[in-house]
C-alpha positions as MATLAB code, in Angstrom:
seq = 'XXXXXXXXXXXXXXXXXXXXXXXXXXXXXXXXXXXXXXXXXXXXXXXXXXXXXXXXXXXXXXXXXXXXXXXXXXXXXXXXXXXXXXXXXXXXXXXXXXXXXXXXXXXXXXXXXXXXXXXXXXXXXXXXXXXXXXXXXXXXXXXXXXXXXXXXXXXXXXXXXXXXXXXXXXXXXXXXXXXXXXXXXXXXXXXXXXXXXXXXXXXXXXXXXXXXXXXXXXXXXXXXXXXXXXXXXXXXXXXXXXXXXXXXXXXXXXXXXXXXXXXXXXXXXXXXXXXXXXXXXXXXXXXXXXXXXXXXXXXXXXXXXXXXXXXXXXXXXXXX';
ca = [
     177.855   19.800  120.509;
     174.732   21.535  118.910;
     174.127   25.291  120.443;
     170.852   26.276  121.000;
     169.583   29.022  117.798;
     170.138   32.193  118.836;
     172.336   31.604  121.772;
     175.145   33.786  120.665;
     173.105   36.547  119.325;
     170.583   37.122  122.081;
     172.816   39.843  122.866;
     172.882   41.650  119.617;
     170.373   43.387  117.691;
     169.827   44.413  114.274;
     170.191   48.176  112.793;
     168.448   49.235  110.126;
     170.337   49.227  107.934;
     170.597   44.977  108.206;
     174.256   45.411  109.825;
     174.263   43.378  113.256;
     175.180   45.553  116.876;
     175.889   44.383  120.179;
     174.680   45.294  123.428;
     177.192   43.815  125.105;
     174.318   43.685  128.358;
     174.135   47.133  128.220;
     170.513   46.867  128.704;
     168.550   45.085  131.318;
     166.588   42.283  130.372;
     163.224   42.611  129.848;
     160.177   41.801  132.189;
     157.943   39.498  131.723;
     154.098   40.477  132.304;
     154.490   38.819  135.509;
     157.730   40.327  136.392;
     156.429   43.672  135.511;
     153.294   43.317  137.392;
     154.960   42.708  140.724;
     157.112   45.585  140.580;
     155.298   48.140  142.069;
     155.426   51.900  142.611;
     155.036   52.655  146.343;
     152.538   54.890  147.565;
     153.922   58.414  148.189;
     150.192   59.739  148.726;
     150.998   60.019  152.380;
     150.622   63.997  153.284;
     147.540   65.573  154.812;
     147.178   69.399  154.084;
     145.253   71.191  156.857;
     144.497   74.522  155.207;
     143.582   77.983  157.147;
     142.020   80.711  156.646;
     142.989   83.868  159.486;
     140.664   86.542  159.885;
     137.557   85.089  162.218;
     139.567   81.519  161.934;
     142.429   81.902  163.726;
     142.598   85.297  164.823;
     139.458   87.089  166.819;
     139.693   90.156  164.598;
     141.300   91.295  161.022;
     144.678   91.277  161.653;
     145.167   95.069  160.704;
     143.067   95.905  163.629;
     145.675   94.985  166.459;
     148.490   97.470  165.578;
     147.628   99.193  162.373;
     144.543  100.915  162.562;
     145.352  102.036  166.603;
     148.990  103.494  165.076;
     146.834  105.462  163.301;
     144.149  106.308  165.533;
     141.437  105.335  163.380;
     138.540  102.718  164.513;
     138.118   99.686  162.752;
     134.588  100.809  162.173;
     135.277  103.557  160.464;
     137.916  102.305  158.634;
     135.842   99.473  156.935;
     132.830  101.598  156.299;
     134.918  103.665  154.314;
     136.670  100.854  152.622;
     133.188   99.316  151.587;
     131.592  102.955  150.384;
     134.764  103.473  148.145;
     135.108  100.186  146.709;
     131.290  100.697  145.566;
     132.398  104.257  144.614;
     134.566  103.317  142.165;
     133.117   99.768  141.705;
     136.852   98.624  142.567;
     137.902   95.450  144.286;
     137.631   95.215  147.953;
     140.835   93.701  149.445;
     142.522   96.119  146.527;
     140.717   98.850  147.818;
     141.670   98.129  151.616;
     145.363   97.288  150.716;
     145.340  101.195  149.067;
     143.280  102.815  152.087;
     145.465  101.643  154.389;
     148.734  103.718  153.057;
     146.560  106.287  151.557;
     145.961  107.142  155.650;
     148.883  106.245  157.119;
     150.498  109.185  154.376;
     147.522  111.654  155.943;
     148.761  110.786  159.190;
     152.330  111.054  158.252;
     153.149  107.700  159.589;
     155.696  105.914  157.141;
     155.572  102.015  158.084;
     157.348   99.720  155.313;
     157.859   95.877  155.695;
     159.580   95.726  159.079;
     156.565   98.065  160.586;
     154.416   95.391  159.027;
     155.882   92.442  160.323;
     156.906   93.671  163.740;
     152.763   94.646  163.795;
     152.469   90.898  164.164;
     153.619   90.649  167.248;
     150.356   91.893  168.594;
     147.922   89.865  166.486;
     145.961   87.747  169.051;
     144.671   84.462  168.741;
     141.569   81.998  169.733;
     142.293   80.196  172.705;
     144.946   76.825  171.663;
     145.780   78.367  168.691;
     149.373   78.623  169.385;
     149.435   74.948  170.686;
     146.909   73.428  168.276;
     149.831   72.442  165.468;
     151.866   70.709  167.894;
     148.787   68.873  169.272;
     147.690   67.994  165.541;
     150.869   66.397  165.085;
     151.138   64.765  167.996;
     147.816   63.503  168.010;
     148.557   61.760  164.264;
     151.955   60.576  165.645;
     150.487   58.292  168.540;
     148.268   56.279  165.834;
     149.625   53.090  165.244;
     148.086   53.007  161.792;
     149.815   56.601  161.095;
     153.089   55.665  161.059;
     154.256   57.378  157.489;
     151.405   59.852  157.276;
     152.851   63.605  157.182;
     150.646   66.665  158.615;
     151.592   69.923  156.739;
     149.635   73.375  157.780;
     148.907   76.140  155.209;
     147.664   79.111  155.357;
     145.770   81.115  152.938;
     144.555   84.390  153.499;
     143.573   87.335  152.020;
     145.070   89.661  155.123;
     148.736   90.212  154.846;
     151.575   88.349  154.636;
     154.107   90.848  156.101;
     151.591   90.647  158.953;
     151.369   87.128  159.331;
     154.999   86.654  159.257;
     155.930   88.794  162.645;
     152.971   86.640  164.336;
     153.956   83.568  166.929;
     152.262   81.078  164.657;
     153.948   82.071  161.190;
     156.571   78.761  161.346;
     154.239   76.186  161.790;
     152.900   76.881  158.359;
     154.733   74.864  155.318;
     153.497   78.265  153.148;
     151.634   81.264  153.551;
     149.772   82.481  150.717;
     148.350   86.058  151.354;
     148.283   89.695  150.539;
     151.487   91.255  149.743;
     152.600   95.006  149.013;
     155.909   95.689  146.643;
     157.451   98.544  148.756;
     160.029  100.085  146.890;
     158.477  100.509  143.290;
     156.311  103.722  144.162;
     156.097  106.467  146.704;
     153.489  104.597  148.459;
     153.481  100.739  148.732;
     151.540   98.773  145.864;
     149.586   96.019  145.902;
     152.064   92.931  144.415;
     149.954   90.252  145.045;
     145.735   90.384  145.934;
     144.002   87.200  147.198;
     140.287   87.391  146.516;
     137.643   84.985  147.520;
     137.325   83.075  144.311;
     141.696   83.738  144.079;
     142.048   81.209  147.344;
     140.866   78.079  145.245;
     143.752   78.777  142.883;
     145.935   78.127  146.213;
     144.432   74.761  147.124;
     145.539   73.887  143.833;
     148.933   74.579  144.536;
     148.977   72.148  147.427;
     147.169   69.487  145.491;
     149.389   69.970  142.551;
     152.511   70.738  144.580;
     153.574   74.111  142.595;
     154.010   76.338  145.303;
     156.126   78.772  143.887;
     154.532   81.564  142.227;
     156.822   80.871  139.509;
     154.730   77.654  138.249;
     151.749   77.653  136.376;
     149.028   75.378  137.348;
     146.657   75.395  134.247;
     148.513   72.792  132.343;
     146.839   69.374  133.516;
     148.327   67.052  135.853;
     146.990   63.592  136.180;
     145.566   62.788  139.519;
     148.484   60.071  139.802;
     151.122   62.841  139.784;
     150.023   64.635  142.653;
     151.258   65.096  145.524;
     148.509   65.965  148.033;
     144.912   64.890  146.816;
     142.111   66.885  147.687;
     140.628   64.233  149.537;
     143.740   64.223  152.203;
     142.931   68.471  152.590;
     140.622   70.207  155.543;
     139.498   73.727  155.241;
     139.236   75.725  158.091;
     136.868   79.120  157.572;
     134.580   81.336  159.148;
     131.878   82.702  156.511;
     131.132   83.738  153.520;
     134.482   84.220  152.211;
     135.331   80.609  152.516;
     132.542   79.035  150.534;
     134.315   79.048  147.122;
     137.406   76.569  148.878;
     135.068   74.525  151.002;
     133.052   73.934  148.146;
     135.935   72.975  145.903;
     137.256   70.234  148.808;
     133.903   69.347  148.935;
     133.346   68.462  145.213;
     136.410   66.683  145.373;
     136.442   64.394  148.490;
     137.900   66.882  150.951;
     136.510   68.412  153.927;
     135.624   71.671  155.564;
     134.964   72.896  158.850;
     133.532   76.096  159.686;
     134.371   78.023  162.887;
     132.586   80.677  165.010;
     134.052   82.658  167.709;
     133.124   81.261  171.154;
     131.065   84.288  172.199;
     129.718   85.018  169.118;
     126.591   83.333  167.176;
     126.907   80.237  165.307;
     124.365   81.560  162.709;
     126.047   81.679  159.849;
     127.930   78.509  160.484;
     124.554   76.438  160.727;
     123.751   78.059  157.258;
     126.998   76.814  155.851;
     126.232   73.040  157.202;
     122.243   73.149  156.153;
     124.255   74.379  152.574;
     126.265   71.245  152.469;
     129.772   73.604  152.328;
     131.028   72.330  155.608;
     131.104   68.951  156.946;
     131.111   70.031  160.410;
     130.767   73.364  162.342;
     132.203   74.391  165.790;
     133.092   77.153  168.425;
     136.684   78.490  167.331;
     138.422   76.823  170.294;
     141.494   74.921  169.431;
     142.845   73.137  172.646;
     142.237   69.639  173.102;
     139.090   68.342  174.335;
     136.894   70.987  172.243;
     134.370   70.320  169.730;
     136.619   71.149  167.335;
     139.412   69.018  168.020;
     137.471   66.240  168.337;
     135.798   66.802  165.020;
     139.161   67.415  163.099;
     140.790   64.421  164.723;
     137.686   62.395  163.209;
     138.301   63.370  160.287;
     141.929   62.935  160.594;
     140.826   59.672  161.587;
     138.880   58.975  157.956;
     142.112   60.387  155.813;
     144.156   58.221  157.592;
     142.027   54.960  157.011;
     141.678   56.066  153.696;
     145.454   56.218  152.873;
     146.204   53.150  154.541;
     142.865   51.333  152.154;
     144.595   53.114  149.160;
     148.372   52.152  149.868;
     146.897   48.400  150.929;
     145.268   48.467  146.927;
     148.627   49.945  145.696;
     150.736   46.630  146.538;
     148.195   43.988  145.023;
     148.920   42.738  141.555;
];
């Protein structure tokens, strides 16, 4: 009987050295074009990030306002003003300048408040009206849609108020992380700023949730390919109020995302129509969160469009 060439050496290969090796089928064997083609990665591009600001978004009024500022018997008026003429004073940083003010009074006052005083504080922070029930409805809402099924909401918050703060409020665990303000308490005699989150500073946040480096720890200016991450910018909503929001809407915005821009339901929707007529925000609405509002029916919408979208995308991902 003739063997076929090469039937007894397909499992051995050559070294360089001309001396002959065996695999013994250690290794698999390998693909054909076709083979490889219909092996396919499957689509893990399944999260939507719904990302917050607090002051004026979530929250009626600065969150130092509710507990803080009336511990010390000081008016939010004043307090600001004075904030704003020393920052331009020293030509210092705002939210720096605010973080430092605040201690800098409560020492005057002779009021010592450290992180517990902080966090219990948020106890009293108040909220627009379906706040507290609007990430359960979210949820729910994305649950119920057939064409859902495998889509995961996450909540974030980014803020430049403070964390301490936010944590002691009733709405701190729906978030899956809080970036914001934070003080290092125990380095100096009075607390220090450890961590400052400026206008411009959010966008380095949205990052992190597109990238999915949350941890302080990781640096996000090495470059990721779009493949690689985890949350795409086009699967993230901004929620903001003004001014301070326009760097992060416009970054969504650039990059497929969306923004919505909130007003308080007594107040004037001014500066919101400004931020439309701008192109920063795709929509605009009263800051009312329950179900049935305006703006529950324009973030389920667009809900609606990220969810069509991943399904089109994931649909692409299994053809050859």
């Amino acid at each position: 009987m003739v063997e076929r060439a090469g039937s007894k050496d397909r499992n051995k290969r050559m070294t360089p050295r001309g001396r002959e090796s065996s695999d013994v089928l250690s290794r698999e064997p390998a693909l054909t074009n076709r083979q490889a083609a219909e092996i396919k990665k499957p689509f893990t591009k399944k999260s939507i990030a719904l990302v917050y600001d607090f002051d004026g978004t979530l929250s009626p009024k600065p969150m130092q306002e509710y507990a803080f500022l009336p511990k010390l018997g000081i008016t939010a008026k004043d307090f600001w003003a004075e904030c704003t003429a020393l920052a331009r004073a020293e030509r210092a940083d705002p939210l720096i300048t605010y973080m430092h003010l605040m201690y800098k009074k409560a020492k005057e006052k002779g009021v010592r408040i450290d992180r517990a005083d902080l966090v219990a504080q948020g106890r009293d922070v108040e909220f627009y009206p379906g706040v507290e029930q609007w990430f359960g409805e979210i949820e729910a809402y994305v649950a119920s849609k057939i064409q859902a099924d495998g889509v995961i909401i996450k909540h974030y918050l980014v803020s430049s108020g403070l964390t301490e703060i936010v944590e002691g409020t009733s709405i701190y665990k729906n978030f899956a992380n809080v970036f914001a303000s934070e003080y290092w308490f125990d380095a100096y005699d009075l607390p220090f700023p450890k961590r400052v989150i400026t206008d411009t500073g959010k966008t380095q946040y949205l990052f992190r949730i597109n990238k999915g480096l949350e941890d302080y720890n990781d640096s996000i200016n090495a470059h990721m390919p779009e493949e690689l991450r985890p949350i795409p910018f086009s699967n993230m909503i901004y929620f903001g109020d003004g001014e301070t929001d326009v760097p992060s809407m416009a970054l969504l915005k650039k990059n497929g995302g969306a923004a919505i821009a909130v007003h308080a339901p007594d107040g004037s929707a001014e500066k919101c129509v400004e931020l439309f007529n701008a192109g920063r925000c795709d929509f605009y609405a009263s800051a009312d969160y329950r179900p049935g509002s305006d703006l529950y029916r324009r973030t389920t919408l667009l809900l609606d469009r990220m969810i069509a979208d991943i399904r089109i995308k994931e649909e692409g991902a299994g053809l050859g």
